[in-house]
MARMIFI-616369 format. One record per residue (C-alpha): x, z, y; residue in one letter. Coordinates in steps of 0.5 Angstrom, whole numbers. Example, Ala and Ser with C-alpha at 12.3 -4.5 7.8 and 13.67 -1.06 7.14 Angstrom:
// MARMIFI-616369
c1->25 | c3->16 | c2->-9 | aa->A;
c1->27 | c3->14 | c2->-2 | aa->S;
END
This chain:
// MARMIFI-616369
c1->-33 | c3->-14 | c2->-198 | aa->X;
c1->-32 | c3->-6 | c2->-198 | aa->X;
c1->-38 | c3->-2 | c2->-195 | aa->X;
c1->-36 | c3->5 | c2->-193 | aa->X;
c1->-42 | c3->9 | c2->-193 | aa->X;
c1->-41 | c3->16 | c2->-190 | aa->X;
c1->-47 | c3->21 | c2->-191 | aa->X;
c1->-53 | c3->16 | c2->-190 | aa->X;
c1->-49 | c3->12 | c2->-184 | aa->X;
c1->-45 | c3->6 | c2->-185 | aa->X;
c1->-38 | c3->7 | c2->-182 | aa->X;
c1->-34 | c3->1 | c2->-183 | aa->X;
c1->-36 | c3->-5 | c2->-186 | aa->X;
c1->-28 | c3->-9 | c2->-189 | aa->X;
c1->-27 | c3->-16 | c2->-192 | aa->X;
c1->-23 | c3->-18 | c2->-197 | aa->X;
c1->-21 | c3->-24 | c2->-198 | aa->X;
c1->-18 | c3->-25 | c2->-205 | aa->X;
c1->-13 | c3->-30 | c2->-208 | aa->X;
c1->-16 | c3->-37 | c2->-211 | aa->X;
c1->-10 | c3->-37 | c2->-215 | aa->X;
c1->-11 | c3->-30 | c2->-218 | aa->X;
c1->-18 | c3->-32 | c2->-218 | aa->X;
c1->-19 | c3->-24 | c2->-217 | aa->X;
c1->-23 | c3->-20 | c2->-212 | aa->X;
c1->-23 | c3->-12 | c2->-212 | aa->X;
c1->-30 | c3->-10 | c2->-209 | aa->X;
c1->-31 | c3->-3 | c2->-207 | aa->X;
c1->-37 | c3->2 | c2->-205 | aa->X;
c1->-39 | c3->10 | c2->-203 | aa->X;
c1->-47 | c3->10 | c2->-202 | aa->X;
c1->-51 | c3->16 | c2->-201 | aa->X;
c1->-51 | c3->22 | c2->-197 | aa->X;
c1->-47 | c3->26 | c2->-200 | aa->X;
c1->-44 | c3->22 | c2->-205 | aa->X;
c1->-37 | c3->24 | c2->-208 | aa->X;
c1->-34 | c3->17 | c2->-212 | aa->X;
c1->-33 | c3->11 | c2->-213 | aa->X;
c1->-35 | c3->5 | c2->-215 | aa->X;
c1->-30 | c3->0 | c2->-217 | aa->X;
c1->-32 | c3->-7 | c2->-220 | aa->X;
c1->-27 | c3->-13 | c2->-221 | aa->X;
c1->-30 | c3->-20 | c2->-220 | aa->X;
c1->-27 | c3->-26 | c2->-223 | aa->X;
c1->-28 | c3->-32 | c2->-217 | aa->X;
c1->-27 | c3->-38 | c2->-221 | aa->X;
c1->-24 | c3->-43 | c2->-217 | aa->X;
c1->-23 | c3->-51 | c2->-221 | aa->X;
c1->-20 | c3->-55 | c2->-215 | aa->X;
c1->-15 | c3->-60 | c2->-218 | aa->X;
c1->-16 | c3->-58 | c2->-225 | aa->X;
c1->-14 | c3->-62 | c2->-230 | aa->X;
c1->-20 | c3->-64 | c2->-234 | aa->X;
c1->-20 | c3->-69 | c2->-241 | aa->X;
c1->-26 | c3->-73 | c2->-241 | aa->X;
c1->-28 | c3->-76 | c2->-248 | aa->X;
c1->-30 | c3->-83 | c2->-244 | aa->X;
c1->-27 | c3->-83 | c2->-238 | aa->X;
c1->-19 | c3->-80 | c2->-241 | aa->X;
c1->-16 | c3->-75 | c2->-236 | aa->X;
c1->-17 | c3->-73 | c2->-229 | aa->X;
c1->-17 | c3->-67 | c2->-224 | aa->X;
c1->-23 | c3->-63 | c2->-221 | aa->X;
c1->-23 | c3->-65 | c2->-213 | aa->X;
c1->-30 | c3->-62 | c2->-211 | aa->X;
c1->-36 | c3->-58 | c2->-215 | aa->X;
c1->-42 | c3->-54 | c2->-213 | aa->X;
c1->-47 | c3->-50 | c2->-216 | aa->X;
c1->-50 | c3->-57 | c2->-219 | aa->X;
c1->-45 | c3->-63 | c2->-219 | aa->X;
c1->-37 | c3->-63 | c2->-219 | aa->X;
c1->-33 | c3->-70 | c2->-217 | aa->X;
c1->-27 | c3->-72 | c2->-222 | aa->X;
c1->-22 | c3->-75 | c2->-220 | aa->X;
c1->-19 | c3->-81 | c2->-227 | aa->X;
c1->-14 | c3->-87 | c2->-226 | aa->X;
c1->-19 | c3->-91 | c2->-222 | aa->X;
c1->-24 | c3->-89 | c2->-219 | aa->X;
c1->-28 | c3->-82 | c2->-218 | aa->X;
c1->-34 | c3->-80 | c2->-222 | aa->X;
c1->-40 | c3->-74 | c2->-221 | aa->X;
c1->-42 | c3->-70 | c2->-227 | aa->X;
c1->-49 | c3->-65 | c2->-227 | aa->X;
c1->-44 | c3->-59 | c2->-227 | aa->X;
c1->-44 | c3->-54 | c2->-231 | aa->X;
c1->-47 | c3->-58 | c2->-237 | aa->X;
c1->-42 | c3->-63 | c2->-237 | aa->X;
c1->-37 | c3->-58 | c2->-239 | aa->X;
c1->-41 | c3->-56 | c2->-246 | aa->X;
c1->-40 | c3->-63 | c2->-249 | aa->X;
c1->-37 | c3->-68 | c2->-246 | aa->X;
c1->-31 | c3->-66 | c2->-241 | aa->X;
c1->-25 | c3->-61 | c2->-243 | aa->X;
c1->-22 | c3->-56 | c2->-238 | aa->X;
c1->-15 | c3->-56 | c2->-239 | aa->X;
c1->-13 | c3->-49 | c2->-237 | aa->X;
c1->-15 | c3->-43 | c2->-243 | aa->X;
c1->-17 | c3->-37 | c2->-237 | aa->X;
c1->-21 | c3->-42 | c2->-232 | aa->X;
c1->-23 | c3->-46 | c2->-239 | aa->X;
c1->-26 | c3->-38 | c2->-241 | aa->X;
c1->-28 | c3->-36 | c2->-234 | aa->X;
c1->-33 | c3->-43 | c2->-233 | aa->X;
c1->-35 | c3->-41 | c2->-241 | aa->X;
c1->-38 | c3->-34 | c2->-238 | aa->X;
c1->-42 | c3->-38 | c2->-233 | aa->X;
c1->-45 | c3->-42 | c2->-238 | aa->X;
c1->-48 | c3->-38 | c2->-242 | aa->X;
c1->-50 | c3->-34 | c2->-237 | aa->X;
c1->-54 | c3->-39 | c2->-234 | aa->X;
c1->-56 | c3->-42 | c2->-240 | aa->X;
c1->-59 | c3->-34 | c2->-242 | aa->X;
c1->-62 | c3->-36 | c2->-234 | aa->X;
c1->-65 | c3->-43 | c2->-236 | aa->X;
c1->-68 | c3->-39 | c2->-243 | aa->X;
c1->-71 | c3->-34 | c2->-239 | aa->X;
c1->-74 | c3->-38 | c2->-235 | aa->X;
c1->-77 | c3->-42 | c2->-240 | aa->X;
c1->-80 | c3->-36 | c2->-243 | aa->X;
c1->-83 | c3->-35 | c2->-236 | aa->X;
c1->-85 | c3->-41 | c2->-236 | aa->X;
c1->-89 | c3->-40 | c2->-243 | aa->X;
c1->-91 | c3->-33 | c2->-241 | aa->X;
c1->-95 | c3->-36 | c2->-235 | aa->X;
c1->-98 | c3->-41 | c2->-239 | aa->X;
c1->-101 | c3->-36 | c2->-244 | aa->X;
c1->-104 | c3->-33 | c2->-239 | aa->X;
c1->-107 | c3->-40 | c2->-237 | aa->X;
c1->-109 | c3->-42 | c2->-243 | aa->X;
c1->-113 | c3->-35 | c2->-244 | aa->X;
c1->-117 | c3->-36 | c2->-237 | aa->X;
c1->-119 | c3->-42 | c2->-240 | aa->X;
c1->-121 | c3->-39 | c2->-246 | aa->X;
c1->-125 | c3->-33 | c2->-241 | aa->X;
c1->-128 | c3->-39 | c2->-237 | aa->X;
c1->-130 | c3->-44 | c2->-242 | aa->X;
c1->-134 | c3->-38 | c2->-246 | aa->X;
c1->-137 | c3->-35 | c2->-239 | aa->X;
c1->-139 | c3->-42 | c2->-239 | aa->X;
c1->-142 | c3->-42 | c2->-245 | aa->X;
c1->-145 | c3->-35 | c2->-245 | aa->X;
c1->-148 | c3->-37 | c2->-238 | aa->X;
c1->-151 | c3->-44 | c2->-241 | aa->X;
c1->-154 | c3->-41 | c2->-247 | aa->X;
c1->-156 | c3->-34 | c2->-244 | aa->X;
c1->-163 | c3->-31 | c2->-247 | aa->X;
c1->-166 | c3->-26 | c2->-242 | aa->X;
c1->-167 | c3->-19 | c2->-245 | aa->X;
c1->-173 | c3->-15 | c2->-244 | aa->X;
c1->-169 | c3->-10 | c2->-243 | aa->X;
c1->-163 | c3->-11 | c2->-241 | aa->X;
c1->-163 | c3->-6 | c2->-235 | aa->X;
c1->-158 | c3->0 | c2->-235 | aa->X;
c1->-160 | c3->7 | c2->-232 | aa->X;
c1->-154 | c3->12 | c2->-231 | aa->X;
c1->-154 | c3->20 | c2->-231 | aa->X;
c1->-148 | c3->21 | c2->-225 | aa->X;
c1->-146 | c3->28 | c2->-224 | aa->X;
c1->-144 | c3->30 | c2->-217 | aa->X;
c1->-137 | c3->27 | c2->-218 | aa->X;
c1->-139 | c3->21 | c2->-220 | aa->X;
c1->-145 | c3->20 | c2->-216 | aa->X;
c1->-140 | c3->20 | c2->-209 | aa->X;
c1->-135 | c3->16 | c2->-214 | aa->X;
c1->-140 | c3->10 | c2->-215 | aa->X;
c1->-143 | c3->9 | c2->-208 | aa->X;
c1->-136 | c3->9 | c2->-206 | aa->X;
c1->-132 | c3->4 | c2->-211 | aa->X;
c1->-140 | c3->1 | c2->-213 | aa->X;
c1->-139 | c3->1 | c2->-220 | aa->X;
c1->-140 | c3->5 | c2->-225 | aa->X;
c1->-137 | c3->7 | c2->-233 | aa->X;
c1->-140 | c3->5 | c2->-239 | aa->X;
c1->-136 | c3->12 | c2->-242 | aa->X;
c1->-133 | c3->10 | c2->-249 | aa->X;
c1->-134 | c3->10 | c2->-257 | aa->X;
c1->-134 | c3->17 | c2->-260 | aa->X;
c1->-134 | c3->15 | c2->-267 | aa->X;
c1->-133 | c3->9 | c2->-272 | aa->X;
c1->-126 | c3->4 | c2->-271 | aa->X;
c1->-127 | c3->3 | c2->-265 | aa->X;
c1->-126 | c3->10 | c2->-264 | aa->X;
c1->-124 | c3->11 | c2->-256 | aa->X;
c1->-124 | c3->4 | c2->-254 | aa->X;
c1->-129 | c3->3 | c2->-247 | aa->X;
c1->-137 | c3->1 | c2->-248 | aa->X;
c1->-138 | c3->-6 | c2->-248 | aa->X;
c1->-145 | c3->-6 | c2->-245 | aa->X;
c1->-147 | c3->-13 | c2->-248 | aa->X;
c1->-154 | c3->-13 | c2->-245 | aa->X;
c1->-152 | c3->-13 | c2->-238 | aa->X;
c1->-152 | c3->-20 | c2->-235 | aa->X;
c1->-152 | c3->-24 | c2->-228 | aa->X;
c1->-161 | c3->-21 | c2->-229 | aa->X;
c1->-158 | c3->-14 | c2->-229 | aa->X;
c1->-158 | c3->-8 | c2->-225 | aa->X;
c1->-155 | c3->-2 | c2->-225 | aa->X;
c1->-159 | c3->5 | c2->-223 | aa->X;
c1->-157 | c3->11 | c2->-221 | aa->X;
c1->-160 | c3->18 | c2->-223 | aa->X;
c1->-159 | c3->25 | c2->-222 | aa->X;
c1->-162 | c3->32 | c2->-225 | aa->X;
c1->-159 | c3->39 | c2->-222 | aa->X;
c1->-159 | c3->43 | c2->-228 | aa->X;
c1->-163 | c3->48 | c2->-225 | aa->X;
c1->-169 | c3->44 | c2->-225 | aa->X;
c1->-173 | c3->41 | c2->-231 | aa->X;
c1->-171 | c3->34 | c2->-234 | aa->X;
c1->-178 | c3->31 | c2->-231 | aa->X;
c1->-175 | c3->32 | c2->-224 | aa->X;
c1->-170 | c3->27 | c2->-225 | aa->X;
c1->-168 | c3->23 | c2->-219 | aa->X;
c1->-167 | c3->16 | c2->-217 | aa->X;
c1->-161 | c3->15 | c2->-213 | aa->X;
c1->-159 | c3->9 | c2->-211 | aa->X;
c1->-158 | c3->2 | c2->-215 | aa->X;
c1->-154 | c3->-5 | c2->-216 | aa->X;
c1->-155 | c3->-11 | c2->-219 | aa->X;
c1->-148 | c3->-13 | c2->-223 | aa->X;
c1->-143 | c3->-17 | c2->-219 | aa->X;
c1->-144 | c3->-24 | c2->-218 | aa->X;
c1->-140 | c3->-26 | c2->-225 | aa->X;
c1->-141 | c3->-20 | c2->-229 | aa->X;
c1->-143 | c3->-22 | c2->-237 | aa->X;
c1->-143 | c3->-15 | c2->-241 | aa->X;
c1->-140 | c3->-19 | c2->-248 | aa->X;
c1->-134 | c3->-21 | c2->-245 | aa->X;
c1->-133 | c3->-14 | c2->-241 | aa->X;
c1->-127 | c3->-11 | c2->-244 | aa->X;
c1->-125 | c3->-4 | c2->-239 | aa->X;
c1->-132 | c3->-1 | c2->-240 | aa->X;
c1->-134 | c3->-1 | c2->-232 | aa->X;
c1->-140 | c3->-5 | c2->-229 | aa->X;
c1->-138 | c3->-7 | c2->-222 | aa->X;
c1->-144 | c3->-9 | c2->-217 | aa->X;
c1->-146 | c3->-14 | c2->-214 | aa->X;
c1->-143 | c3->-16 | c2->-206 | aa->X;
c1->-150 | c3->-15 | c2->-203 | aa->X;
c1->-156 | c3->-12 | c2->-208 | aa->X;
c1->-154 | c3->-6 | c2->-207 | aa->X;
c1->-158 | c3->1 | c2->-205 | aa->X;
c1->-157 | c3->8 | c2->-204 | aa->X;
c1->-162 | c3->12 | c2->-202 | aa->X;
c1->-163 | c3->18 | c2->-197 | aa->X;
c1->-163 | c3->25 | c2->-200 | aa->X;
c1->-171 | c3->25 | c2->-197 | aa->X;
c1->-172 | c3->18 | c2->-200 | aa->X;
c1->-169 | c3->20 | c2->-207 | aa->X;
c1->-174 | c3->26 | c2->-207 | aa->X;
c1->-180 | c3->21 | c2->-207 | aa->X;
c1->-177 | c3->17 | c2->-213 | aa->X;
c1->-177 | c3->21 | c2->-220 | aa->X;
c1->-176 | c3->17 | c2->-225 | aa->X;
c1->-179 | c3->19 | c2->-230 | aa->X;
c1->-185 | c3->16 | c2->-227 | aa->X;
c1->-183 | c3->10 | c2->-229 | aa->X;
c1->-179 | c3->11 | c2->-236 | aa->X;
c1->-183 | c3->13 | c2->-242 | aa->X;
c1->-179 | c3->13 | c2->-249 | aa->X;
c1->-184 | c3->9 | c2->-253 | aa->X;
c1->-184 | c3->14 | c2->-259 | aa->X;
c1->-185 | c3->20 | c2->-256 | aa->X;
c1->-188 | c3->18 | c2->-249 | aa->X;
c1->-190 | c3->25 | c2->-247 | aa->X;
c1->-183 | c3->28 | c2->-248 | aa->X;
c1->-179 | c3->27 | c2->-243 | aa->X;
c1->-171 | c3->28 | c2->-246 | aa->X;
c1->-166 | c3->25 | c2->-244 | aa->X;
c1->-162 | c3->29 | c2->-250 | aa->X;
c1->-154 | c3->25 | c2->-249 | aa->X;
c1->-150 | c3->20 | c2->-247 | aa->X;
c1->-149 | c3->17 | c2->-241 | aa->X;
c1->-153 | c3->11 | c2->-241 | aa->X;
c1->-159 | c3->8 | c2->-243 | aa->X;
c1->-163 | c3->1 | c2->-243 | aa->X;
c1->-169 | c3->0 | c2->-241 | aa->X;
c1->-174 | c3->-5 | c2->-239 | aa->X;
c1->-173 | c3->-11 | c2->-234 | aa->X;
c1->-181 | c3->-9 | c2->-231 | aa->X;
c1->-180 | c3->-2 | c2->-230 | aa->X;
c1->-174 | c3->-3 | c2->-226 | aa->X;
c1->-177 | c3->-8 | c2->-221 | aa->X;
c1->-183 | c3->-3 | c2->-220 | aa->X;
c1->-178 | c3->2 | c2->-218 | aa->X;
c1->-174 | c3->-3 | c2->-213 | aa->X;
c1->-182 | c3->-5 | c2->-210 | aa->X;
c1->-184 | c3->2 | c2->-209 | aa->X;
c1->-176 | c3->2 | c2->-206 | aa->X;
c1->-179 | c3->-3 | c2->-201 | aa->X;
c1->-185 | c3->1 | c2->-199 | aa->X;
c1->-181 | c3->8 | c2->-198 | aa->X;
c1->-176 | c3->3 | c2->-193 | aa->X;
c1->-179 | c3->6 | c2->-186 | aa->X;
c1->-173 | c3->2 | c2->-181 | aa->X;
c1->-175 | c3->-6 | c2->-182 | aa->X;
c1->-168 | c3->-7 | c2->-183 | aa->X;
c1->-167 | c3->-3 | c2->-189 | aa->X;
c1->-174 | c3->-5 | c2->-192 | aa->X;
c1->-171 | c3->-12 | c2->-191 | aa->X;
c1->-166 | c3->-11 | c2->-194 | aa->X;
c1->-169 | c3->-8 | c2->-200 | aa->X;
c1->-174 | c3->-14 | c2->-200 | aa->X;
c1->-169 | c3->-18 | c2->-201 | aa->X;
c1->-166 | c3->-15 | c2->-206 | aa->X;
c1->-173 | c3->-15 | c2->-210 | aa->X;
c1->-175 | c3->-22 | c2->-209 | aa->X;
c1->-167 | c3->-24 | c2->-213 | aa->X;
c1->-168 | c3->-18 | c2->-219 | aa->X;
c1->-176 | c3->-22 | c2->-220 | aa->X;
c1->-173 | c3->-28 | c2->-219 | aa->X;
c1->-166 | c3->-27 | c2->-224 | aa->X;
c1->-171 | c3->-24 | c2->-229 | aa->X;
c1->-177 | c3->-28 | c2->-228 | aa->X;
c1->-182 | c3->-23 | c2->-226 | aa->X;
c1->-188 | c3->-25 | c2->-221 | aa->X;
c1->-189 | c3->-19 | c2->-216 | aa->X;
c1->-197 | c3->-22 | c2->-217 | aa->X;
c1->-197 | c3->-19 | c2->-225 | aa->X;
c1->-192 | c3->-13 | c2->-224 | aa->X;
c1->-197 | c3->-7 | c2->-227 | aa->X;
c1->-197 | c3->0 | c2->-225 | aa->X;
c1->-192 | c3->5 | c2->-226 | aa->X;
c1->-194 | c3->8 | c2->-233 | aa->X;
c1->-188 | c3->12 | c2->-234 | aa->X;
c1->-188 | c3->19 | c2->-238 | aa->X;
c1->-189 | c3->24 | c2->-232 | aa->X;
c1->-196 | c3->18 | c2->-230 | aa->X;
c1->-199 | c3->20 | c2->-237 | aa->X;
c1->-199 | c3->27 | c2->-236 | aa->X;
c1->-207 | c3->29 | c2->-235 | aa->X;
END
């Protein structure tokens, strides 16, 4: 078969049929636009009808018809079918040195493709074996999860990150400055299945006390921090809130979070992120619910509180008032 190809068109396509006693066939091609040169490739056809062959059992015989899985030989007495090629490599002998050579090359060839089969094969295997490894561990990690009192994770978003996070929903836990791991993406290990994600932001023309709620998000449905190995926290399919512009103004963070240290002090100081207490964060989605003015969105919020009290065992009933820094100033 030569394929002649003229400036991107397929001009004239020419078989060639080449001689099964040579057992040679020429293959010519000219691609691309364009192109100046040819390649030209020699190709062995191996052809073993009426071969002679030696069995070590079975004595001398001629080859009568082979595929790419059997070959039929014909003995003195009757025909005999053999796993072709495998049948080659111990116990029958081709009588004809090229041919002999030419079916040597075929076996290699498929026994390099049987050995990289097998090492596929392995390949797949270690990935089983380490998902098995990943789910009886999140298993046990389920089983044997203790609730945090502050496994709630708040996030400084500038504006990149703020249209980021509301279009991918999810967020990063910015990597390792320091230390062996140097580099390497934070591991938030308190974040569970109770945990939720809220999103702040502060304009840097306005004071730290002004910090603004933006939105938030429970972790995805499966979300264990300990075994989160890329630093991003996905949200969950259907608890998440992003708030208006207008609403964001209305909820200030600081109304809510205080630095038990220095609980006058409002400085977020560095990082990108930082825990707090299961409490203050259901207190921020029930004053959410009361800022929702469309029935819809306000049900959704509900809903959103009662699966966050629910997942962290808080009773709406014994949930205090806000008493965050901004409250405490006289």
């Amino acid at each position: 078969m030569v394929n002649l190809t003229v400036e991107g068109r397929l001009q004239r396509v020419i078989s060639k049929k080449s001689d099964s006693n040579k057992g040679v066939a020429l293959k010519v091609s000219w691609l691309g636009k364009g192109t100046s040169f040819l390649t030209i490739r020699r190709t062995k056809i191996l052809n073993l009808i009426n071969k002679k062959v030696t069995h070590e059992q079975f004595g001398v015989g001629s080859i009568v018809k082979y595929n790419d899985s059997f070959i039929e030989i014909h003995f003195t007495s009757e025909n005999k079918k053999f796993v072709f090629p495998d049948v080659f490599e111990k116990h029958l002998e081709l009588h004809d040195q090229s041919a002999a050579h030419s079916l040597e090359e075929m076996i290699q060839k498929k026994e390099m493709e049987r050995k990289k089969e097998e090492w596929k094969r392995e390949e797949e295997k270690k990935v089983q074996r380490h998902e098995q490894q990943l789910r009886l561990e999140h298993e046990k990690l389920m089983k044997n999860h203790k609730l945090h009192p502050k496994s709630q994770m708040v996030f400084w978003c500038d504006s990149e990150e703020q249209n980021r996070a509301f279009s991918d929903w999810k967020v990063f836990s910015a990597v390792i400055k320091s230390g062996t791991n140097k580099g390497k993406p934070n591991k938030p290990i308190r974040m569970h299945q109770n945990s939720a994600c809220l999103l702040t932001a502060r304009d840097s023309s306005v004071p730290e006390k002004d910090r603004r709620i933006l939105g938030v998000y429970m972790v995805n449905e499966d979300f264990i921090g300990k075994l989160c190995e890329d630093g991003y926290i996905p949200a969950h399919s259907k608890f998440r809130l992003q708030l208006t512009e207008e609403e964001s103004d209305q909820m200030l963070f600081w109304n809510y979070y205080v630095n038990e240290k220095l609980p006058h002090k409002m400085a977020w100081n560095t990082g990108k992120y930082r825990y707090f207490d299961n409490v203050w964060m259901a207190q921020i989605l029930l004053d959410m619910v009361s800022l929702k003015r469309d029935s819809e969105e306000r049900e959704t919020a509900q809903r959103f509180f009662d699966h966050f009290c629910k997942m962290n065992q808080i009773k709406e009933q014994d949930l205090p008032k806000p008493d965050g820094a901004l409250m405490r100033i006289g």
